[in-house]
KEKE-3310 file (N, C-alpha, C; in steps of 0.2 Angstrom, whole numbers, plus 5000, padded with zeros to 4 digits):
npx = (5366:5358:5361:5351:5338:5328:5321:5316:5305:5297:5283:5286:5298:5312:5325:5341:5354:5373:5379:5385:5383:5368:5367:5368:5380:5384:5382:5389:5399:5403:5402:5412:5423:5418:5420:5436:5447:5461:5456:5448:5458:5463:5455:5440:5426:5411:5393:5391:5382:5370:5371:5365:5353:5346:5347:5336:5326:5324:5322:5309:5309:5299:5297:5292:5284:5290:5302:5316:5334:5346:5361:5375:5391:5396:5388:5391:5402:5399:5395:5405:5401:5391:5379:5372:5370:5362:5353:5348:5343:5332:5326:5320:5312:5316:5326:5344:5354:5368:5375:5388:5397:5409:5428:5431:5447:5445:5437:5444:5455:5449:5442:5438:5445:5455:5458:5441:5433:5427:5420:5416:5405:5396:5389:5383:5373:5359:5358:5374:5378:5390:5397:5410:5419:5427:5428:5417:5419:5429:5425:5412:5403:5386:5384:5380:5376:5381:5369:5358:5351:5338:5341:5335:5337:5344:5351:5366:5378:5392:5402:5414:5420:5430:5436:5432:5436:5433:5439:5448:5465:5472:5478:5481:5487:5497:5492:5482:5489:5496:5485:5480:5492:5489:5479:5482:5491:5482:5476:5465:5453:5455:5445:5452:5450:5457:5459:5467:5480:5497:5505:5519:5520:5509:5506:5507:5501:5493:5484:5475:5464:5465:5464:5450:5435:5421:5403:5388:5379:5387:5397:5388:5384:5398:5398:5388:5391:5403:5412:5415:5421:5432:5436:5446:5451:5454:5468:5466:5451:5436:5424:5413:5413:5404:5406:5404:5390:5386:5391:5383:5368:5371:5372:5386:5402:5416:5432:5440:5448:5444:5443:5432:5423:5421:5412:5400:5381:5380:5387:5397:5406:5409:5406:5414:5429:5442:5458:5471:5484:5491:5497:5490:5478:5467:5470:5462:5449:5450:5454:5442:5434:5429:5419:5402:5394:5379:5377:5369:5366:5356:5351:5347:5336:5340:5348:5342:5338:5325:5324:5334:5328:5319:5328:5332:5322:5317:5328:5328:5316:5317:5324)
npy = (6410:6401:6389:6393:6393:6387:6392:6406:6410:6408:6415:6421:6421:6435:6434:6440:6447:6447:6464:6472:6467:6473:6486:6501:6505:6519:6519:6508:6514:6524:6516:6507:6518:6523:6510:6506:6498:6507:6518:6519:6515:6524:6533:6530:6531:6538:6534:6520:6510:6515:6512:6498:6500:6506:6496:6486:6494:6494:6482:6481:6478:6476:6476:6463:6450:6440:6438:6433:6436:6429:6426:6427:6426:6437:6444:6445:6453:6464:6469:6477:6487:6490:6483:6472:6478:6487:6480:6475:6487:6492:6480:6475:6462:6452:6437:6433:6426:6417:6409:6400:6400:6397:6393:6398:6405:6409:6420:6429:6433:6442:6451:6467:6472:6465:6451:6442:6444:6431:6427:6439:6444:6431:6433:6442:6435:6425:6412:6402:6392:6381:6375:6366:6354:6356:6370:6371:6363:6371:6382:6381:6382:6378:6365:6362:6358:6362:6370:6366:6369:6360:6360:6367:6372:6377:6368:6368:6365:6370:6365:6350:6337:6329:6329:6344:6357:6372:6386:6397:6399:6399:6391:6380:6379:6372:6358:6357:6355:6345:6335:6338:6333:6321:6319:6320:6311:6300:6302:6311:6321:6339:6352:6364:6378:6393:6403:6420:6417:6424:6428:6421:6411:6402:6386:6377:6385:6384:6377:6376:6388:6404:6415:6421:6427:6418:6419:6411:6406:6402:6396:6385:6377:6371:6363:6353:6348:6339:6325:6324:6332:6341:6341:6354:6354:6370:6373:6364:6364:6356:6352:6348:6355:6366:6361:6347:6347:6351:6337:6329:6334:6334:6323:6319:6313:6312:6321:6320:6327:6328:6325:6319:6314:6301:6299:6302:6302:6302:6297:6285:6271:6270:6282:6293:6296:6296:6307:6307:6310:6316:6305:6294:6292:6283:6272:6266:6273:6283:6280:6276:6288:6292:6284:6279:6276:6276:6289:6293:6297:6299:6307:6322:6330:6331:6343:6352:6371:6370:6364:6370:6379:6373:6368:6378:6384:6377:6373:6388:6389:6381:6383)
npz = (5777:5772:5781:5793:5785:5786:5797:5793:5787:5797:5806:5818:5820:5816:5804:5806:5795:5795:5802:5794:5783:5784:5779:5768:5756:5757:5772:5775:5771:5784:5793:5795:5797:5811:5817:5817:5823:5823:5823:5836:5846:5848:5850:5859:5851:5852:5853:5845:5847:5841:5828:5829:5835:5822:5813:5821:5823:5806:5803:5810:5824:5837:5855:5867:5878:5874:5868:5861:5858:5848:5847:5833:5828:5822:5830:5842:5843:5839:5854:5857:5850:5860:5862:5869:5880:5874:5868:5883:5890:5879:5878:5888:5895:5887:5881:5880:5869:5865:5850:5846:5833:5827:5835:5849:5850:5834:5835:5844:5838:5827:5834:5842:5851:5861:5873:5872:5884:5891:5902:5908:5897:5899:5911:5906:5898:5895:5890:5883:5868:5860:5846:5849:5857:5866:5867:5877:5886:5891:5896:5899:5892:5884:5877:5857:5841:5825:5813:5800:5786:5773:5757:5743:5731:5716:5702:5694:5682:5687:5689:5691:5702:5712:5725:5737:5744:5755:5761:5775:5777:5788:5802:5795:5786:5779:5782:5774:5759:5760:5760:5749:5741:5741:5737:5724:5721:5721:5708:5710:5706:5712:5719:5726:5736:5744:5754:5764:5760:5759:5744:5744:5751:5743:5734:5720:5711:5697:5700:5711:5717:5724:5738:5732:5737:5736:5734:5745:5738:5726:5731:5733:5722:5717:5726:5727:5715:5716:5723:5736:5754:5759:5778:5787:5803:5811:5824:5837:5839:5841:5840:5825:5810:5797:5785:5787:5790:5778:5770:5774:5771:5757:5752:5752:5752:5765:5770:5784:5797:5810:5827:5834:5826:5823:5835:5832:5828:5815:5808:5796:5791:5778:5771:5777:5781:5791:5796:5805:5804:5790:5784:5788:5782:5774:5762:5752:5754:5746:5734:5730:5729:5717:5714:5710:5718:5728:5742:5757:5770:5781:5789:5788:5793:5805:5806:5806:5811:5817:5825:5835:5840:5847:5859:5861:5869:5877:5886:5893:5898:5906:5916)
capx = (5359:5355:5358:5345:5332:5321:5317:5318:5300:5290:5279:5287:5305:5314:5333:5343:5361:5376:5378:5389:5377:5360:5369:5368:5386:5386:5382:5395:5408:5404:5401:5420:5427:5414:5424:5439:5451:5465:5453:5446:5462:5469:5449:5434:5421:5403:5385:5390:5375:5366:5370:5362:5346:5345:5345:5332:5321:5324:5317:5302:5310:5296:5298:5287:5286:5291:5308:5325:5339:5350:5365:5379:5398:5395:5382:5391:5406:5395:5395:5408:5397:5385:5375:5369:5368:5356:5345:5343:5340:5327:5322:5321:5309:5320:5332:5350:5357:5376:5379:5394:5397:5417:5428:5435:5452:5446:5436:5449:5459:5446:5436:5442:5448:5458:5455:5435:5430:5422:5415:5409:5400:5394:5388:5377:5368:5356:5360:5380:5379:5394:5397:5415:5417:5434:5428:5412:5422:5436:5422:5408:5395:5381:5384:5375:5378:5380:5364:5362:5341:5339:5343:5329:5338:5345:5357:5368:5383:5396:5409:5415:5427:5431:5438:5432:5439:5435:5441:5452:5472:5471:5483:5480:5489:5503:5489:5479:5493:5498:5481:5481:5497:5489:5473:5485:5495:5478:5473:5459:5454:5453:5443:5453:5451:5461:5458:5472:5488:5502:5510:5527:5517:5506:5509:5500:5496:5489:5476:5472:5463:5469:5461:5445:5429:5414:5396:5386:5378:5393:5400:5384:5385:5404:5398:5383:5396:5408:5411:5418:5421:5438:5437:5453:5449:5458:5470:5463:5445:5435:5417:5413:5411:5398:5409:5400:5384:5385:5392:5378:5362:5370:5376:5393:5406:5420:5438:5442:5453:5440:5447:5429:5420:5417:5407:5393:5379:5379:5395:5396:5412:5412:5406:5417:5437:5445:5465:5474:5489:5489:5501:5484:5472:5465:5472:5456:5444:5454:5453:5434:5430:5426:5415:5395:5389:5373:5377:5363:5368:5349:5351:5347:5332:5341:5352:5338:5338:5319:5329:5341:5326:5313:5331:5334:5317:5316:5332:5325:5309:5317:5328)
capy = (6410:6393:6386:6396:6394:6381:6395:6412:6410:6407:6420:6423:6422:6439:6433:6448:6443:6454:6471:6477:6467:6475:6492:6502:6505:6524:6518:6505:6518:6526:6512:6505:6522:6522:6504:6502:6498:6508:6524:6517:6513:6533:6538:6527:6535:6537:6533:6516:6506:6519:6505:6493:6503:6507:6490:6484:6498:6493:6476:6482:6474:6478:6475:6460:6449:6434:6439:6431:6437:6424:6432:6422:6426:6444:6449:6444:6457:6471:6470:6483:6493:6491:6479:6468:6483:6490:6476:6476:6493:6493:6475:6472:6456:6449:6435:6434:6418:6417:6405:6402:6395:6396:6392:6407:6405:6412:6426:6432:6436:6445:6455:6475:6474:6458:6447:6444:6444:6428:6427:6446:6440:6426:6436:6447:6432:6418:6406:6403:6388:6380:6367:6364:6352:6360:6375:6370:6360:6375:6389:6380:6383:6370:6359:6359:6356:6367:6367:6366:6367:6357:6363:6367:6379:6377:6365:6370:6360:6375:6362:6343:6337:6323:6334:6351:6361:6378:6388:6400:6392:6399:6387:6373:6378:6363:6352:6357:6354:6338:6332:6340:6330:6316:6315:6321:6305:6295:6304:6311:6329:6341:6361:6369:6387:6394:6412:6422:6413:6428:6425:6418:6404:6398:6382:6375:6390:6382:6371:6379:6396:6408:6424:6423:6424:6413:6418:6405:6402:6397:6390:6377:6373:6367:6356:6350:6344:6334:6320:6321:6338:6339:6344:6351:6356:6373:6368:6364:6361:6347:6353:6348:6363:6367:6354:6340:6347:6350:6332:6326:6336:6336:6317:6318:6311:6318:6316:6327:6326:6330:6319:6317:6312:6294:6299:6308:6299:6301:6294:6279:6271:6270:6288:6298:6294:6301:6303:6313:6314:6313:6298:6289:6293:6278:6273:6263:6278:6289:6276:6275:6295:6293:6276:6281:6274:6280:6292:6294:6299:6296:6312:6329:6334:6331:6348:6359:6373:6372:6359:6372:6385:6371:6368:6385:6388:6373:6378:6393:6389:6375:6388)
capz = (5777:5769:5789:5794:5780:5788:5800:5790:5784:5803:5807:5823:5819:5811:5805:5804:5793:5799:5804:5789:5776:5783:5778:5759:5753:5763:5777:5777:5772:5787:5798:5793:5801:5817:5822:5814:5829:5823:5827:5841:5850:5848:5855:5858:5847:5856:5848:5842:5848:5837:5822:5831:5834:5817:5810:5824:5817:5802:5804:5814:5828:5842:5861:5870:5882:5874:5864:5863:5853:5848:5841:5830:5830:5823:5835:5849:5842:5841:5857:5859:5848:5867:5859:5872:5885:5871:5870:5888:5889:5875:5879:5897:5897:5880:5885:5876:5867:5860:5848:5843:5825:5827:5841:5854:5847:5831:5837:5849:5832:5825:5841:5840:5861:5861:5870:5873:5891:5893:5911:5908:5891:5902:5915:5904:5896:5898:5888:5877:5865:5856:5841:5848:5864:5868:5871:5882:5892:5896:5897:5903:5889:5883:5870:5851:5834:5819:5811:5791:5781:5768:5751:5739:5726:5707:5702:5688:5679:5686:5692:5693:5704:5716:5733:5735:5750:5751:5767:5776:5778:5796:5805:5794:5775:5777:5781:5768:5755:5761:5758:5740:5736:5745:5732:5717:5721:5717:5702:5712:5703:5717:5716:5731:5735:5750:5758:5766:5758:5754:5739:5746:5754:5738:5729:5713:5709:5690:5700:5717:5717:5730:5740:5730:5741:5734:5736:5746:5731:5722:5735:5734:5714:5720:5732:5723:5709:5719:5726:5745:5755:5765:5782:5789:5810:5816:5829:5844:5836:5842:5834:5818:5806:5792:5780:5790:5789:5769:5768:5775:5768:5751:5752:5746:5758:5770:5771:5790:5804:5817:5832:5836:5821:5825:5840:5831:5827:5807:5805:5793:5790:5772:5769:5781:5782:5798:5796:5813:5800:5782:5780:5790:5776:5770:5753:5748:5752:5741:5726:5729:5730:5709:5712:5710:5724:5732:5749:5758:5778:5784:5795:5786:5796:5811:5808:5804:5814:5821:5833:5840:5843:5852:5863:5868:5873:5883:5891:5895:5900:5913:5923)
cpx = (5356:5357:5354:5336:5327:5317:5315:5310:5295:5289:5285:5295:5307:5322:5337:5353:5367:5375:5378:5383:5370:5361:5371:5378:5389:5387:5388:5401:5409:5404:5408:5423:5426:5418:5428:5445:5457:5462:5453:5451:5465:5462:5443:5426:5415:5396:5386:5385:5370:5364:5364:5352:5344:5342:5339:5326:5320:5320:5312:5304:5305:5297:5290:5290:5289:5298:5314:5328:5343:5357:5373:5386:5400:5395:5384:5399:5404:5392:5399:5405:5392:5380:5371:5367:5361:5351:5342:5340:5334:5322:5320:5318:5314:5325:5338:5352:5364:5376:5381:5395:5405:5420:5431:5440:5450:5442:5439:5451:5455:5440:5441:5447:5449:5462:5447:5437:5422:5419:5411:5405:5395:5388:5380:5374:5365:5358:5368:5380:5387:5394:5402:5414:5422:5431:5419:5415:5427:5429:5414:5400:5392:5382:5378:5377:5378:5374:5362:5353:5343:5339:5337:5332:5339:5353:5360:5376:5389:5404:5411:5421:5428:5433:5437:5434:5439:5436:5446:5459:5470:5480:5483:5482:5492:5498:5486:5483:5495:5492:5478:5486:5496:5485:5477:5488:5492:5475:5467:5457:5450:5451:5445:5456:5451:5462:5464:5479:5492:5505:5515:5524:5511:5509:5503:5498:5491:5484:5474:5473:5463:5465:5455:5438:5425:5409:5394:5384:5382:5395:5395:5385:5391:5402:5396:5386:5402:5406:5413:5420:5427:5435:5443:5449:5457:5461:5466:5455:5444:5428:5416:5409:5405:5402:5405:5392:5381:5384:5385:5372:5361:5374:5383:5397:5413:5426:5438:5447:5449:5441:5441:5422:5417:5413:5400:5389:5377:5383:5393:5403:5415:5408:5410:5423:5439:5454:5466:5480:5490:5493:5496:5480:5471:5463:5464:5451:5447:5452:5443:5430:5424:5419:5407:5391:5384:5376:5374:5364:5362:5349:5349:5343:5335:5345:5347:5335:5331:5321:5331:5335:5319:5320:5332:5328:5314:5320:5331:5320:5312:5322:5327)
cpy = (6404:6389:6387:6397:6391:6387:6402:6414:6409:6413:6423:6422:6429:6437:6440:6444:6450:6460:6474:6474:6472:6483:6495:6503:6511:6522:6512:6509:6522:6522:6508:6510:6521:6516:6502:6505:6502:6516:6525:6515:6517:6536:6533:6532:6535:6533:6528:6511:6510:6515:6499:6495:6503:6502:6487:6490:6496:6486:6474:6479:6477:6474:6469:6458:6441:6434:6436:6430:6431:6427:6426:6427:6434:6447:6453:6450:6462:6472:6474:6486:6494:6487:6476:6475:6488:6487:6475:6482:6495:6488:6472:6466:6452:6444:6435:6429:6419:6411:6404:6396:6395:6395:6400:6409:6410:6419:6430:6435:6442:6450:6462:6474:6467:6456:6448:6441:6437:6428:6435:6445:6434:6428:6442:6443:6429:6412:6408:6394:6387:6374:6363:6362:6355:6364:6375:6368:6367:6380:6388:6382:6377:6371:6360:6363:6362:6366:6369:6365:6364:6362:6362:6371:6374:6374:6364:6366:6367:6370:6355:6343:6331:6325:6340:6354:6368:6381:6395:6398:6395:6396:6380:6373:6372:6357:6350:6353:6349:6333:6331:6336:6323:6313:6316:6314:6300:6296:6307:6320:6333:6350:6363:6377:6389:6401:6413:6420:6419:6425:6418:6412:6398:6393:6379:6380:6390:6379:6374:6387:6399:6413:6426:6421:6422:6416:6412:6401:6398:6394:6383:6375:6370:6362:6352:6343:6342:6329:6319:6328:6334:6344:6344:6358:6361:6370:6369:6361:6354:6345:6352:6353:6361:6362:6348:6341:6347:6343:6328:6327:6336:6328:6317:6314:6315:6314:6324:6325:6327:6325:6315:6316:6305:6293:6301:6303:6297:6296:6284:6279:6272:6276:6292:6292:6298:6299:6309:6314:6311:6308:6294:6290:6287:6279:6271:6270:6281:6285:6276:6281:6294:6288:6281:6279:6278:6284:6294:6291:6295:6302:6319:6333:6333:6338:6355:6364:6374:6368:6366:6376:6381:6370:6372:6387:6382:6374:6383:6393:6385:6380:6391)
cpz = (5775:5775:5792:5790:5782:5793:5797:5790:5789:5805:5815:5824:5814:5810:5800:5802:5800:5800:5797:5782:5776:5780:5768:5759:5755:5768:5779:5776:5781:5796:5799:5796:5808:5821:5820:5820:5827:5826:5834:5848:5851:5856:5854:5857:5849:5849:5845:5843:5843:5831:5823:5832:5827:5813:5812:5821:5811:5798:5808:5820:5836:5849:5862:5874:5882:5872:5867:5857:5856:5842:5841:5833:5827:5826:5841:5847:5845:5849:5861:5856:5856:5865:5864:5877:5882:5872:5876:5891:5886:5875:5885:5898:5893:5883:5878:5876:5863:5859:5844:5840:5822:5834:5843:5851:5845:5831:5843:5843:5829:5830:5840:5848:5862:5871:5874:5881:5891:5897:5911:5903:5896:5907:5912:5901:5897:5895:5883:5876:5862:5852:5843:5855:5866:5873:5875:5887:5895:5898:5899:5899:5886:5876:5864:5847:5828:5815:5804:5791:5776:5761:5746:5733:5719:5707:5696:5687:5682:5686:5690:5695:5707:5723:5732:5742:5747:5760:5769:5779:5785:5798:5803:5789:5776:5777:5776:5762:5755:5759:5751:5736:5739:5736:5725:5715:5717:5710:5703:5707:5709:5713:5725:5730:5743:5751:5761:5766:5755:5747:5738:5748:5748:5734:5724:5711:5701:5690:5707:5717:5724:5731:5737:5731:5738:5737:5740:5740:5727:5724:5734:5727:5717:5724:5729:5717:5713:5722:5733:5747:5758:5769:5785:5796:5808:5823:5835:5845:5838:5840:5827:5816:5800:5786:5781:5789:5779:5766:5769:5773:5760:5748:5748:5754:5759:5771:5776:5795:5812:5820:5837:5831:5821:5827:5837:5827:5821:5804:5801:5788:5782:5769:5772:5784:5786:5797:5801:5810:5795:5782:5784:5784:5773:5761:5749:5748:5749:5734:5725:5730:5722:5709:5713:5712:5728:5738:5751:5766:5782:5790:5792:5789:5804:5811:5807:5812:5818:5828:5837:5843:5849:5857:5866:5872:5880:5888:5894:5901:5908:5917:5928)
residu = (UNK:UNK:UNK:UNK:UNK:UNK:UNK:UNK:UNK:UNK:UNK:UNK:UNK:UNK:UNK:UNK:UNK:UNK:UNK:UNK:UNK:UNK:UNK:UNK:UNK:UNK:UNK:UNK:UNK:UNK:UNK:UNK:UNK:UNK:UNK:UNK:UNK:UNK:UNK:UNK:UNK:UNK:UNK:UNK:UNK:UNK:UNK:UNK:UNK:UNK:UNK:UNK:UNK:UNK:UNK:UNK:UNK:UNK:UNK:UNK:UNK:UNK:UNK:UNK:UNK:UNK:UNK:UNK:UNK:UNK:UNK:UNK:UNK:UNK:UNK:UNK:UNK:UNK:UNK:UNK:UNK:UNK:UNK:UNK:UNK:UNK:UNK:UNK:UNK:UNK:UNK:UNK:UNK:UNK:UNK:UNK:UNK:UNK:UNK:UNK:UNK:UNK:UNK:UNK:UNK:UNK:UNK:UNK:UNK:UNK:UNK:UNK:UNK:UNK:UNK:UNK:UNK:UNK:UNK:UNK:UNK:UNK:UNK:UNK:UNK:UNK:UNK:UNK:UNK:UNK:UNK:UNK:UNK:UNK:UNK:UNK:UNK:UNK:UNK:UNK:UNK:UNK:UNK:UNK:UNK:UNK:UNK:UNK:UNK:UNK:UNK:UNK:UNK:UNK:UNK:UNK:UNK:UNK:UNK:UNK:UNK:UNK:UNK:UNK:UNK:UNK:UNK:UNK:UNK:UNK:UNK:UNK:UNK:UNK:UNK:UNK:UNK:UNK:UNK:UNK:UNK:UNK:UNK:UNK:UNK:UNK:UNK:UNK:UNK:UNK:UNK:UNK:UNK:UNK:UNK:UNK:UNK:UNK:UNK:UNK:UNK:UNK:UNK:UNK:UNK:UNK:UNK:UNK:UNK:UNK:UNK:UNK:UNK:UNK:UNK:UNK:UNK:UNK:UNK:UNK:UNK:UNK:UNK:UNK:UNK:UNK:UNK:UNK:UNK:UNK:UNK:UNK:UNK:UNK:UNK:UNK:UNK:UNK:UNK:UNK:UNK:UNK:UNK:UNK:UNK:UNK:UNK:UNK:UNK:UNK:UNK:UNK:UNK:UNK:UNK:UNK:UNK:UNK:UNK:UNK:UNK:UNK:UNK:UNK:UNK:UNK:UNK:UNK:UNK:UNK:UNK:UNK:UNK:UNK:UNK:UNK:UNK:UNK:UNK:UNK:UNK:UNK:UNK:UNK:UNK:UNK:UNK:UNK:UNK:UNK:UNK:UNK:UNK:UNK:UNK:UNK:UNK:UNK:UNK:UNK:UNK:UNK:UNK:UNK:UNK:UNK:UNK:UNK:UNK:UNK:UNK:UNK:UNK:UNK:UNK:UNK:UNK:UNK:UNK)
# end
């Protein structure tokens, strides 16, 4: 939500969150049966665009001739619910935007009917953005950034730290660890907290919390109180993720692996460390995470989303 907020509030914009959020606590039990792939794989269960209706009702969502849904990394799911074949059905002037705020990879893992059908995705829409250049370049979607509002909330003493990483280990726990025993080495005090690590595979468990999802909200007092985010790229990854945009809106600086970090035009050498494998990690930037140095990027209205919505509509327009 806090990426989107610069837009939330325009009369002519409705930002609708996920599916399962816009849903009371029934309705979710019943909407967890309606698509949970272990039914759906015995007998594909009718009527599920019917959700999709419901929420569009729900949000007064009336038909014109100016419309364009713009559907994130959920949206573009529910399209096994008939999602898109809804909106054209219900929206026929309305044009359709996918963009995607993680790479393919990891919504292949997560899609109910594995794997997604790019070129037919492709086919039904007008426009597919990505943050990642990888997957532009293999699938031939247009390029743009992850976009991040400036931060207006309530800034509370929850935390203090010096590295804070919070994330899913995915394909990257060893590397994560490696850079944990990187800043231990310096005395650095790190607040890592790591989603989906079974037991067998947890280490530290006295100082890195495990399996336990954070509110955005929380998540920002954490960030707020640090001094430098780590980014650690899924393999393959060559788009910089939402760690970049924090670092930069909320001036902290970035220890990442992103192999194309250089390139981007915020980049400043003594705020942002790039190592491609932890025994590269610049030893001085580690000594100097504690120092109370000004950081101050010069870039935060560049990520705000009213950018991304004057580029789609130009894109649109120019076709």
């Amino acid at each position: 939500m806090q990426s989107f907020y610069d837009v939330m509030t325009l009369e002519n914009v409705t930002y609708i969150p996920d599916m399962y959020k816009c849903l009371n606590s029934i309705s979710r039990f019943f909407f967890k049966i309606h698509v949970t792939p272990k039914i759906n794989k015995l007998v594909s269960l009718p009527l599920k665009n019917q959700w999709l209706s419901y929420i569009l009702k729900k949000y007064n969502i009336k038909n014109s001739d100016n419309m364009c849904f713009i559907l994130s990394n959920f949206w573009i799911k529910s399209d096994e619910l008939g999602a898109i074949e809804y909106i054209k059905h219900n929206y026929p002037m309305a044009k359709i935007v996918w963009y995607l705020r993680d790479i393919v990879k990891t919504l292949q893992t997560i899609s109910q009917k594995k794997p997604l059908n790019i070129p037919e995705i492709k086919n039904k829409l007008d426009l597919i953005l990505s943050f990642d250049h990888h997957d532009c370049e293999q699938y031939g979607f247009d390029y743009y950034p992850l976009v991040f509002s400036a931060y207006h909330g309530i800034n509370t003493t929850q935390t203090d730290s010096d590295v804070y990483f919070l994330g899913y280990a995915k394909d990257r726990l060893e590397t994560i660890y490696a850079v944990y025993d990187e800043c231990q080495r310096y005395g650095l005090k790190c607040d890592f907290h790591i989603v989906g690590v079974p037991n067998k595979k947890q280490r530290y468990t006295d100082s890195i919390i495990y399996n336990k999802l954070l509110s955005y909200q929380d998540n920002l007092q954490h960030i707020l109180h640090t001094k430098c985010l780590l980014e650690v790229m899924q393999g393959g990854g060559e788009g910089y993720t939402q760690r970049v945009c924090e670092a930069v809106c909320f001036d902290k600086k970035l220890l990442t692996n992103n192999p194309r970090i250089k390139e981007e035009p915020f980049y400043k050498e003594d705020l942002i460390s790039q190592f491609m494998d932890v025994t590269e990690i610049d030893t001085d930037f580690l000594k100097n995470i504690p120092s109370t140095m000004v950081v101050d990027f010069k870039f935060k209205n560049n990520f705000s989303p009213t950018r991304l919505l004057h580029y789609i509509e130009n894109k649109l327009t120019s076709k």
